[in-house]
C-alpha positions in Angstrom: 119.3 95.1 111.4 115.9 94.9 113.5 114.2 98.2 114.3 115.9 99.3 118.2 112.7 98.1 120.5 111.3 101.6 121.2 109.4 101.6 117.7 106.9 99.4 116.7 106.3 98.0 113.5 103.2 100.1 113.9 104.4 102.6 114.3 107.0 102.1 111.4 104.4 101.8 109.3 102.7 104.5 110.1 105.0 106.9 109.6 106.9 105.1 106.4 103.7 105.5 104.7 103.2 109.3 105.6 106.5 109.6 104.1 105.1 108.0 100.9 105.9 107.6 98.1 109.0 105.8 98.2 110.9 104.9 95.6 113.3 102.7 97.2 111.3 99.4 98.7 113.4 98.8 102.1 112.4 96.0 105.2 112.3 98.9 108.5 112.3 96.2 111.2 110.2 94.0 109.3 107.5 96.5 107.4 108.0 97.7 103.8 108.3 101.0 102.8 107.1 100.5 99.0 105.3 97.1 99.2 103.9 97.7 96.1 107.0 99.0 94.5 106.4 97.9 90.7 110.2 96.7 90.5 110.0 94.4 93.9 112.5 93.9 96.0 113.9 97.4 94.6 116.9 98.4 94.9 118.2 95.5 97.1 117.6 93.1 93.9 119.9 95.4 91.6 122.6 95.7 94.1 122.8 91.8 95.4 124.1 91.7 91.5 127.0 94.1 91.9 127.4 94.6 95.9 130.8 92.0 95.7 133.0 94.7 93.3 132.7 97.0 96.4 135.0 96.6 99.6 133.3 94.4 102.1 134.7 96.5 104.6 135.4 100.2 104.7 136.5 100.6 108.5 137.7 104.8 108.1 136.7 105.0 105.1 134.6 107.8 104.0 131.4 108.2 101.4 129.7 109.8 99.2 126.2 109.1 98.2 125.2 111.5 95.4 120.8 111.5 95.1 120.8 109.3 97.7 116.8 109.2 97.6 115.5 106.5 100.4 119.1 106.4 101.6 119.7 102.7 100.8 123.1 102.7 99.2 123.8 104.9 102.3 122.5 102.9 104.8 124.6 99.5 102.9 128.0 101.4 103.3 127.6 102.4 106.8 126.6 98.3 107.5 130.0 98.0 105.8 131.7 99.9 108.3 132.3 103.3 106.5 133.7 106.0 109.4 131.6 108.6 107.6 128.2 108.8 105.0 127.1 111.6 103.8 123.8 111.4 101.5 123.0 114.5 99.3 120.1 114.8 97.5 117.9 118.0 95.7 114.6 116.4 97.2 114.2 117.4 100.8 110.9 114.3 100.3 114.0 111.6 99.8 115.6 113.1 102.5 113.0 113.2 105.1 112.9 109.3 104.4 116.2 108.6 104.5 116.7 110.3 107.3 113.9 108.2 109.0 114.9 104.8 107.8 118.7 105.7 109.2 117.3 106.0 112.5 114.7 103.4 112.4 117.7 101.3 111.6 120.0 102.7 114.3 122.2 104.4 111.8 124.5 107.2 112.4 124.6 109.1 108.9 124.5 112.7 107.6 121.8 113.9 105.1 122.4 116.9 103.8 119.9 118.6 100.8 122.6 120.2 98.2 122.8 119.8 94.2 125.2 117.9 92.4 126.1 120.7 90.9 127.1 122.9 94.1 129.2 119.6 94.8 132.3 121.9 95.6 130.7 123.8 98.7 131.4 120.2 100.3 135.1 121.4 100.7 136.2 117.6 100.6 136.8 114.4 99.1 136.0 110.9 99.7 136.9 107.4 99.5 134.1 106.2 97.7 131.4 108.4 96.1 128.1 106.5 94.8 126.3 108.3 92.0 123.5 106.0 91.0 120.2 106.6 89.6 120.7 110.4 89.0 122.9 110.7 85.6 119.7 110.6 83.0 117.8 112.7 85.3 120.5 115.9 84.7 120.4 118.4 82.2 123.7 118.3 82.2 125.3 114.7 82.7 129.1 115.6 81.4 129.1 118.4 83.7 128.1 116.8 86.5 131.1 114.1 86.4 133.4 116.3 85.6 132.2 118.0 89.1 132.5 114.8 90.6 136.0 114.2 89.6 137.2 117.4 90.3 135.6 118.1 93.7 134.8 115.6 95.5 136.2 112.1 93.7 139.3 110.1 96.1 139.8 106.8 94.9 136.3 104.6 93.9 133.5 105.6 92.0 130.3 103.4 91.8 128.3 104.9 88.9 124.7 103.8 87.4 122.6 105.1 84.2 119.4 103.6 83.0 120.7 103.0 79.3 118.8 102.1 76.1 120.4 100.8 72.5 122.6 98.4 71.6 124.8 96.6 74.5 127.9 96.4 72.1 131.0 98.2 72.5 132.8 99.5 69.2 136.4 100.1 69.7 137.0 103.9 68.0 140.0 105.4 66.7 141.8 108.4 68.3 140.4 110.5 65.5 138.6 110.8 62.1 138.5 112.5 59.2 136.0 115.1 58.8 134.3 113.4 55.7 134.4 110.0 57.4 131.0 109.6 59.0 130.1 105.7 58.9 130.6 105.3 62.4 128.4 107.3 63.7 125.9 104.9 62.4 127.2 102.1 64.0 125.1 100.7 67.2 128.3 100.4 69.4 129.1 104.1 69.1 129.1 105.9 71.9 125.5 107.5 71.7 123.2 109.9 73.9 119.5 109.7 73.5 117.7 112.9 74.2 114.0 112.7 76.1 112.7 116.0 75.2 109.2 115.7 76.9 109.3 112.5 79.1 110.4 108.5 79.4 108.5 105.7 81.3 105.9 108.9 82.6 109.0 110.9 84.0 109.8 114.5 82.9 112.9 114.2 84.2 115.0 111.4 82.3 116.5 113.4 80.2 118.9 111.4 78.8 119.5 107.5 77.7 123.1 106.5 76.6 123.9 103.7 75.2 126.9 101.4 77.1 129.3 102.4 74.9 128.6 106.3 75.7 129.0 106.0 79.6 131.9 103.9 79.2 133.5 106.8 77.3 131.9 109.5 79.1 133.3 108.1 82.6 137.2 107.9 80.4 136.5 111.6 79.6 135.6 112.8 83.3 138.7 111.0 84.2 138.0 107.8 85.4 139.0 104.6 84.9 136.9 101.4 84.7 137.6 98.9 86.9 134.5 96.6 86.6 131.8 96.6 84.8 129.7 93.7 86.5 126.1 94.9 85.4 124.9 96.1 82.6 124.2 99.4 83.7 127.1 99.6 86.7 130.3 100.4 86.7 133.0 100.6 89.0 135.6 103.9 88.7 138.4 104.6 90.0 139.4 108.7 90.0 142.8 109.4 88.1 145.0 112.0 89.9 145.9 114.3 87.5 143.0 113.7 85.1 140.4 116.5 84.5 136.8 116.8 82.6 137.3 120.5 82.3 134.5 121.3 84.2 133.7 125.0 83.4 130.5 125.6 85.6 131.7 127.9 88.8 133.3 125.8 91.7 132.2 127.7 94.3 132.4 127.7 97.9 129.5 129.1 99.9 130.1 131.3 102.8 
């Protein structure tokens, strides 16, 4: 979609790059917003590898997109259709430029800055919620999926994590005994890597799981895995019925 007339590419530039940095690299009728953006074409080259596990159209459908930074995944959903996005994120700096590339691109979608923790003052749930690009940066990943599920999850689930460690999958029993321990030494156990100081020059990846760990941390949110057609994406679908066990306050606000 081309910029509406009123605003020149001159003007798009100008204010894309007083809204710099950006992290996600998107064409605003015809300019870049991260030229330079050290992964390219970022993160329209990730999600040309995945975009066909998602509905092509979601006509009254509505969604969810969880650190919605730029607003990218946002802006795709609402191309697809979607009666209703709503973008959350904790940086009012990702907000400000999502906001602006919505209505550069003639857009109608709601930003709104809010935690994923305070998910439940949202009051609702949606048809698909996208939570990619935030899980490592938490403190507390399990938490927040077991917020996710229990607040605002309806049917689909699109979930990303940068991950690190072995790509195999080891199938593990129900239980063990307490003096067996071998399989915890085994690279296709479900496995958490801890950043205690920082990864790749960020303080705030926190975390790196392996793919067998958010496989089986998705399972024990309760969801199930529909597709798994990247590496480090999967599609979810929320079990009715299922819980995490969230224990952080779901609280409204007044």
């Amino acid at each position: 979609m081309t910029a509406p007339p009123t605003i020149t590419p001159d003007a798009i530039r100008r204010e894309a790059e007083a809204l710099g940095p950006w992290f996600h690299n998107m064409q605003l009728g015809g300019v870049w917003t991260a030229p330079d953006h050290f992964l390219g074409d970022y993160p329209g080259v990730k999600f040309r590898s995945f975009a066909h596990v998602l509905p092509a159209d979601l006509t009254g459908k509505t969604v969810l997109d969880i650190g919605c930074n730029g607003g990218f995944y946002s802006m795709e959903m609402k191309r697809r259709g979607a009666s209703r996005v709503l973008g959350i994120d904790f940086d009012e700096d990702y907000l400000a430029q999502a906001r602006f590339a919505a209505r550069v691109s003639g857009l109608d979608i709601e930003f709104r800055q809010l935690s994923v923790y305070d998910l439940a003052a949202l009051g609702e749930r949606f048809d698909l919620v996208i939570f990619m690009g935030v899980f490592y940066h938490l403190r507390h990943p399990l938490l927040a999926l077991d917020l996710i599920h229990d607040t605002v999850a309806k049917d689909l689930m699109l979930f990303q994590s940068l991950q690190r460690g072995a790509p195999q999958v080891d199938a593990v029993a129900e239980n063990y005994d307490f003096f067996e321990q071998g399989h915890f030494d085994s690279p296709g156990y479900p496995k958490m890597h801890f950043i205690e100081r920082r990864y790749a020059d960020d303080p705030t990846n926190w975390w790196a799981p392996n793919a067998a760990c958010s496989a089986a941390m998705l399972r024990s949110a309760g969801f199930t895995i529909l597709e798994h057609p990247e590496e480090e994406v999967f599609l979810c679908r929320h079990v009715a019925g299922a819980t995490g066990g969230a224990v952080y306050p779901s609280r409204t606000r007044p």
